[in-house]
C-alpha positions as CSV (number, residue, x, y, z in Angstrom):
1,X,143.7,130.6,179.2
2,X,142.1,129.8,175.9
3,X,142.9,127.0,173.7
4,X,142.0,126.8,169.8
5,X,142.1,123.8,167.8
6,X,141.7,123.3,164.0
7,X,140.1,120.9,161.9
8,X,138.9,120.2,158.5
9,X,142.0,120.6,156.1
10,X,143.1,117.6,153.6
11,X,144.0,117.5,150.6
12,X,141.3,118.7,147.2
13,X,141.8,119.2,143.9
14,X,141.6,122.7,141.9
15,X,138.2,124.1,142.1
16,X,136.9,122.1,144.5
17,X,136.1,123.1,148.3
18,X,136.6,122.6,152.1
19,X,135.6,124.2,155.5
20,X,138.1,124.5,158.0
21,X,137.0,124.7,162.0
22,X,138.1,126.6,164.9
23,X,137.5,125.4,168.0
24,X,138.0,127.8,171.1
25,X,137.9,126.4,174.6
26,X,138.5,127.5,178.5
27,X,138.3,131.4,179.7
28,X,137.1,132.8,176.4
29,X,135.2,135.6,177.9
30,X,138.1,138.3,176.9
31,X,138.0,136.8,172.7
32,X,137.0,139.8,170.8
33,X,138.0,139.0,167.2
34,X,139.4,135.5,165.4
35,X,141.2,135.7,162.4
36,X,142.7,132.7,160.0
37,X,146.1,132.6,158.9
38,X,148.0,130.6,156.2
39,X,151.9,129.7,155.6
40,X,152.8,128.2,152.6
41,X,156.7,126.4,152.5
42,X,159.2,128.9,152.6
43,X,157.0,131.8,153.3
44,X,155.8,134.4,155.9
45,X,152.2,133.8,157.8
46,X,149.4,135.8,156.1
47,X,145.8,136.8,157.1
48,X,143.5,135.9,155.5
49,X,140.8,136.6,157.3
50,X,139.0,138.5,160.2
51,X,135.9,138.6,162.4
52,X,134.8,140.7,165.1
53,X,132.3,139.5,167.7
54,X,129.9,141.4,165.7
55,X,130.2,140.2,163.0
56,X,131.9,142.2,160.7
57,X,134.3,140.6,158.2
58,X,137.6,141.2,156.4
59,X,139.6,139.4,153.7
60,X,142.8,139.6,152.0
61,X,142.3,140.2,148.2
62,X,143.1,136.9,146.7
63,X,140.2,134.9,148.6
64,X,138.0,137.6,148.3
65,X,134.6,135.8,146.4
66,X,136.2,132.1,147.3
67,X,136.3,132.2,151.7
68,X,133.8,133.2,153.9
69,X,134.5,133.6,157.9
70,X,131.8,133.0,160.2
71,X,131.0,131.9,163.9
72,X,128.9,130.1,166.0
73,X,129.1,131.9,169.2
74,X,126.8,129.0,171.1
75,X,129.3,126.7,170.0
76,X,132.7,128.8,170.5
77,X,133.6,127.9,166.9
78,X,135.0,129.9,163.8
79,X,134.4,128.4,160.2
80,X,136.6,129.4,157.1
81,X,134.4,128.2,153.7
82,X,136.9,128.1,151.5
83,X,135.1,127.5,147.5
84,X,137.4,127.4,144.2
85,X,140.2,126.3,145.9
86,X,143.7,126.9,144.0
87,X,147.1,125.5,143.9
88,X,148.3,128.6,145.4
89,X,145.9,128.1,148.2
90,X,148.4,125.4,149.4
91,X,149.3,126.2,153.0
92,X,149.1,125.6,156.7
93,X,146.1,127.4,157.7
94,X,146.0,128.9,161.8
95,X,143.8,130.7,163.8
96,X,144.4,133.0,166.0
97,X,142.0,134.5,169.2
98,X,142.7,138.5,170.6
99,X,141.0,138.9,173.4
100,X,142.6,142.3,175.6
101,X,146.4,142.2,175.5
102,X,146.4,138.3,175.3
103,X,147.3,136.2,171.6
104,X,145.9,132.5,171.3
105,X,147.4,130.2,168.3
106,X,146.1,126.9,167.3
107,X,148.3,124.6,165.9
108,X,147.5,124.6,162.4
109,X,145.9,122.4,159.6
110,X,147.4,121.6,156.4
111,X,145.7,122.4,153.4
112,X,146.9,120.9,150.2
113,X,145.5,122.0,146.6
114,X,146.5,119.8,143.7
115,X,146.0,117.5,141.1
């Protein structure tokens, strides 16, 4: 099985900037896309955003110009650049490997926007 691990959240005030990490390890060979997800208190899990092992990219419209996704397939690790961070931004951020039928969860990192 696969096992993903994040890193990299703390707490930043408005407008400033962090870069989350996702760490995959074990049988990976299956992985075809990673995405990151958020959950703020009280609220459904939302993507926010997506890459293929090719490359290609997707993000929900209220990071769009702020995050960037990207991967380091030599070291088995996802990136999310996250740039003018916002209060809003304020969440548990998760990512999550699909690799045939299978679904692989990290445990999350806590993101915290405020001054």
């Amino acid at each position: 099985q696969v096992q993903l691990v994040e890193s990299g959240g703390g707490l930043v005030q408005p407008g400033g900037s962090l870069r989350l990490s996702c760490a995959a390890s074990g049988s990976i060979f299956s992985i075809n896309t990673i995405s990151w997800y958020r959950q703020a208190p009280g609220k459904g899990r939302e993507l926010v955003a997506f890459i293929t092992s090719g490359g290609s990219t997707i993000y929900t419209d209220s990071v769009k110009g702020r995050f960037t996704i990207s991967r380091n397939n030599a070291k088995n690790t996802v990136y999310l650049q996250m740039n003018s961070l916002k209060p809003e931004d304020t969440a548990v951020y998760y990512c999550k490997a699909v690799g045939g039928t299978v679904l692989y969860w990290g445990q999350g990192t806590q993101v915290t926007v405020s001054s």
